[in-house]
C-alpha positions in Angstrom: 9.1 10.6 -27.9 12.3 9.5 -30.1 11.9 6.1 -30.6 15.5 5.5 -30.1 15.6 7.2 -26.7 14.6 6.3 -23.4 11.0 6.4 -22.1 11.1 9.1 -19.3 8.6 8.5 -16.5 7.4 11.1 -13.8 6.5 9.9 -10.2 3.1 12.1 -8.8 3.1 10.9 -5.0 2.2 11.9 -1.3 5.4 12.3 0.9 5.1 8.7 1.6 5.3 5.2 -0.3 3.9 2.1 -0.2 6.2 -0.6 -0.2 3.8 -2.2 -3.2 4.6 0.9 -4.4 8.2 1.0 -4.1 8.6 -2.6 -5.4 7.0 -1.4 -8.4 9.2 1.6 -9.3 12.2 -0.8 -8.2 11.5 -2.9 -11.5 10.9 0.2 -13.4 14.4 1.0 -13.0 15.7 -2.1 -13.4 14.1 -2.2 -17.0 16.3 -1.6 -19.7 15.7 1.7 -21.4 13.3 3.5 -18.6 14.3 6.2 -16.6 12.8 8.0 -14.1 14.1 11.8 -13.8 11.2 13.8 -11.6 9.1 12.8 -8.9 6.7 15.2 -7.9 5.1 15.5 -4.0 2.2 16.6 -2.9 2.9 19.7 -0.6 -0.4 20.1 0.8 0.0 17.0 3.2 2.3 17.8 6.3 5.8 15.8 6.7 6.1 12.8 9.3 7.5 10.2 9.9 6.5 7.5 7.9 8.4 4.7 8.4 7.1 5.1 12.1 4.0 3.7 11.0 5.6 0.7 10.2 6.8 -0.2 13.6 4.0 0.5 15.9 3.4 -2.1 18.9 0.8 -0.7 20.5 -2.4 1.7 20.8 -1.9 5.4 22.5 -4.4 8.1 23.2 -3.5 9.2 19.3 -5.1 6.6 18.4 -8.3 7.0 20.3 -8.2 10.8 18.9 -7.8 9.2 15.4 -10.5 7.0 15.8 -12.8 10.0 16.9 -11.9 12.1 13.8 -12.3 9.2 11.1 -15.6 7.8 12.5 -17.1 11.9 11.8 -17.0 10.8 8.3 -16.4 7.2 7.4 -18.7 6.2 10.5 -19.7 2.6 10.3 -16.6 1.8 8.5 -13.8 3.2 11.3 -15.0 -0.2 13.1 -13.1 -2.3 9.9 -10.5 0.1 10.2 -9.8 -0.1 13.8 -9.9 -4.0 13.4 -7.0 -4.1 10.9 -5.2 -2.2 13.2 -5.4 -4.2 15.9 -4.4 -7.4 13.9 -1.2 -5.4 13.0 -0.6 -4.9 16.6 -1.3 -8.8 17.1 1.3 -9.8 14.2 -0.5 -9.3 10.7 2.7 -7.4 9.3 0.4 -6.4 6.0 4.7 -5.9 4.8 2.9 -4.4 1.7 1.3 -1.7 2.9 4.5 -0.5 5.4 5.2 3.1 4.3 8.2 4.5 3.2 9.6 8.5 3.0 10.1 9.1 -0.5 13.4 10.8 0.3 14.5 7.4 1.6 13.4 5.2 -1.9 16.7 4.4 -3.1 15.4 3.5 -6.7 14.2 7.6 -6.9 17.3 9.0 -5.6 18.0 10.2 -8.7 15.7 11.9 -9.8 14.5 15.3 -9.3 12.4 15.9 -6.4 10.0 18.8 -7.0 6.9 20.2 -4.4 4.0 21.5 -5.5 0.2 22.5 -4.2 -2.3 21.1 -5.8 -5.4 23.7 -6.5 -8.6 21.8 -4.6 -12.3 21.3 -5.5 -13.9 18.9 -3.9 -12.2 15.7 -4.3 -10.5 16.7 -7.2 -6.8 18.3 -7.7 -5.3 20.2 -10.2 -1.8 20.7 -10.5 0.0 24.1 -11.1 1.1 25.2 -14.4 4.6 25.1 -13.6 4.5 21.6 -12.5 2.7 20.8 -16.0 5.3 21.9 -17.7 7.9 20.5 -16.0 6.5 17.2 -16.4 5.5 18.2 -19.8 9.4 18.8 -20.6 10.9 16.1 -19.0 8.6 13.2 -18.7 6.9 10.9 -21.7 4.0 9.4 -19.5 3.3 9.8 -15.6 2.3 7.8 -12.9 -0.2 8.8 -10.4 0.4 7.3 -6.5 -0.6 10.4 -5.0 -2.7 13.5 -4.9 -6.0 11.6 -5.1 -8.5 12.3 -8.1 -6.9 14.3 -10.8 -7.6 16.4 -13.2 -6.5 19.1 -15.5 -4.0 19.9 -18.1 -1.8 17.5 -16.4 -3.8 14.7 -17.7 -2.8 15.5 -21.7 0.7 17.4 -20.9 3.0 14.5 -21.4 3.0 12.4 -24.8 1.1 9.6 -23.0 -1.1 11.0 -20.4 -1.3 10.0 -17.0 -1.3 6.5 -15.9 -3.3 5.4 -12.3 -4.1 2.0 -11.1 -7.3 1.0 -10.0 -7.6 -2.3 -7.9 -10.5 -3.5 -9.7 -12.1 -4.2 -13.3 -13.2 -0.8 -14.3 -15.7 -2.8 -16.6 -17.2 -3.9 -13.5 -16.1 -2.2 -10.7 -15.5 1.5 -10.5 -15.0 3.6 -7.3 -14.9 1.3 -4.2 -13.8 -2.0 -5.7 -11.9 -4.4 -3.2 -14.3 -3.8 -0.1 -17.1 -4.5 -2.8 -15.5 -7.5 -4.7 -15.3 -9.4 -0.8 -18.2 -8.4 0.3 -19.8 -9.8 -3.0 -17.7 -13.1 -2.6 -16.0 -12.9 -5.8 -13.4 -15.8 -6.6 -11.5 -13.8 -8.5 -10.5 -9.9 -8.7 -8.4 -8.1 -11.9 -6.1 -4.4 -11.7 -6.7 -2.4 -14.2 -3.7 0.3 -15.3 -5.3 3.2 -16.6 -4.7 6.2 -18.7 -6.4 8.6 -16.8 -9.3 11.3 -18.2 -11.6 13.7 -16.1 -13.7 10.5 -15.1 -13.8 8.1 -12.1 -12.3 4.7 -13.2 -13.4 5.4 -16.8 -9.9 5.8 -18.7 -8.3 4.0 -21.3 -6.7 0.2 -20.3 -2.9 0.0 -20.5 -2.7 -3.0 -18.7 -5.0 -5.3 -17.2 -4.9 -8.9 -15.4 -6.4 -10.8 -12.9 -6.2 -13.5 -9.8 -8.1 -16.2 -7.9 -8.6 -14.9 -4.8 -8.6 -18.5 -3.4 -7.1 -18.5 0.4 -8.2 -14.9 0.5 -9.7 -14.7 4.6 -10.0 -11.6 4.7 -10.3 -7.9 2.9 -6.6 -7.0 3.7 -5.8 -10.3 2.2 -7.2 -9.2 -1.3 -5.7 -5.7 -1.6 -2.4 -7.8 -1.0 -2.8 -10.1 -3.6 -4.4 -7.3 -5.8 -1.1 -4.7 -4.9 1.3 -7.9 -5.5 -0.1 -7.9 -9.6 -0.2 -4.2 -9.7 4.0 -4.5 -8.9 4.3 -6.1 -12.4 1.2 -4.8 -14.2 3.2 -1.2 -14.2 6.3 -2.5 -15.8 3.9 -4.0 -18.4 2.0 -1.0 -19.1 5.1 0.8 -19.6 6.4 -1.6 -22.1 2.9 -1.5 -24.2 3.3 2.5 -24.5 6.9 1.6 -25.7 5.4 -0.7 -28.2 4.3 1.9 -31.4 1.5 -0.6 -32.5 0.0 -0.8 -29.3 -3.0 1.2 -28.5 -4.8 1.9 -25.2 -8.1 0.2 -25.0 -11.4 3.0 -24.5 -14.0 1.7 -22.7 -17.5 2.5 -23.9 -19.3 4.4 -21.4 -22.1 2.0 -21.5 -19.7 -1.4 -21.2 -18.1 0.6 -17.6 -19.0 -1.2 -14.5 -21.2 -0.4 -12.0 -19.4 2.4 -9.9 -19.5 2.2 -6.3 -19.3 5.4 -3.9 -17.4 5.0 -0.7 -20.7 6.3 1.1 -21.7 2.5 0.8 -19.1 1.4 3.0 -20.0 3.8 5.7 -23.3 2.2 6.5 -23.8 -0.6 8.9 -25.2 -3.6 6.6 -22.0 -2.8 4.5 -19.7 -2.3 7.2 -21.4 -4.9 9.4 -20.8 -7.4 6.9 -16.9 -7.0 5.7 -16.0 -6.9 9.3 -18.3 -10.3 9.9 -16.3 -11.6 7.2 -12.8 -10.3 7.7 -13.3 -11.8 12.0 -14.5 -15.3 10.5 -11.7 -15.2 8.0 -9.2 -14.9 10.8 -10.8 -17.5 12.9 -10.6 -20.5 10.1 -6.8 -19.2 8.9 -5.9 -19.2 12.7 -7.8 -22.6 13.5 -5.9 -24.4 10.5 -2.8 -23.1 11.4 -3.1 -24.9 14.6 -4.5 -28.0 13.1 -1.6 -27.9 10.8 2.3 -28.4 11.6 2.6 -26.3 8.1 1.8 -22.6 8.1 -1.5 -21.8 6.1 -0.5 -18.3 4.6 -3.2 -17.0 2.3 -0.8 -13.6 1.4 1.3 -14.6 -1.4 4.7 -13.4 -1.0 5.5 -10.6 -2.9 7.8 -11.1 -5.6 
């Protein structure tokens, strides 16, 4: 990259955005001497409507279908799942987690929009050669918010790699690290902004910070406050690759934290016990708002 010029940032995402998401790329724009020329989809999920998500009132036989197909695999865990949805319906916005088209993001509209199909092995993805070396070409470093674990030439194409957030300490938490961070009872969780490598949670730090998670009632509540840090850890990372003395921190295999498979969740003490937690959680905010003329919000607002 010339030092003088811009640093050029690729978008990898699913057809959809999180508004955490969104928020995040907003401020990468707005920062002087970024740019954002390609975003690149993930062709292999179908197109819908996502902003419908966002605006659903009530439960429908889809629903019960859903329900049917997740429990096959996540089992014990659907039960959390299906919980958080009904406290949408009952007025938990969750604002953070509403979904957005990517066409509609104003902050990408742009950039270059390309499709490709990842190649599949398991959980992993590879990306096409020809959407290596377009990102290659026109992009310094990338972001990951789509097409799950990757791996690949992708990951050494551009000058600095591919950057993914996990919303944990990878020094302690790899793999699953919110649902295990509450059901642990943790008073405080960090993000981690990775450069990624062919490992799970084990790449090199960019950016990393943390939060009390004090007022936190339930799961939902932490991946909030957890997605609110992640909106400026990514202009930070960015800003340390622009820095030419800075240099990503490698983690020693043996310092990495304990990694935790989603299989966990998917048994019933796990399950059993987040969902305990997240229902008693609900109860005490709900009791103090009534207690209380003031409202007893435990979300921070997202900046």
């Amino acid at each position: 990259m010339d030092g003088d010029g811009p640093l050029t940032v690729g978008i990898l995402t699913e057809p959809f955005l999180y508004e955490w998401q969104v928020r995040a790329i907003e401020r990468v724009r707005a920062t002087p001497g970024v740019e954002i020329p390609l975003v690149v989809h993930n062709a292999s999920n179908g197109e819908y409507d996502a902003e419908s998500w966002n605006e659903k009132k009530r439960l429908g036989l889809e629903d019960l279908t859903q329900f049917l197909e997740v429990f096959r695999t996540e089992r014990a865990w659907t039960f959390v799942l299906a919980a958080r949805t009904i406290a949408r319906l009952l007025g938990d916005e969750q604002t953070l987690w509403h979904r957005h088209s990517v066409e509609n993001v104003d902050a990408l509209a742009d950039a270059e929009h390309v499709r490709c199909t990842p190649q599949t092995d398991g959980n992993w993805n590879e990306l096409p050669d020809d959407a290596v070396v377009t990102l290659a070409a026109r992009c310094d470093v990338v972001v990951r918010f789509g097409f799950g674990l990757v791996r690949g030439s992708v990951l050494t194409a551009p000058e600095h790699g591919v950057l993914s957030f996990h919303p944990a300490d990878i020094r302690e938490y790899r793999g699953m690290g919110p649902p295990v961070i509450f059901h642990d009872g943790r008073e405080r969780a960090g993000a981690t902004l990775q450069r990624l490598n062919e490992s799970i949670d084990g790449g090199e730090i960019v950016a990393y910070d943390e939060v009390s998670l004090e007022g936190c009632a339930t799961l939902w509540d932490v991946f909030d406050r957890l997605a609110t840090l992640q909106i400026r850890l990514l202009v930070e990372g960015l800003e340390n690759l622009r820095d030419p003395t800075f240099e990503p921190r490698t983690v020693p295999e043996n310092q990495l934290g304990e990694f935790y498979p989603r299989a966990r969740r998917r048994t019933l003490a796990f399950s059993g016990r987040v969902l305990a937690k997240n229902v008693s959680g609900r109860l005490r905010r709900r009791l103090r708002r009534i207690r209380s003329p003031v409202t007893h919000d435990s979300t921070p607002r997202p900046p």
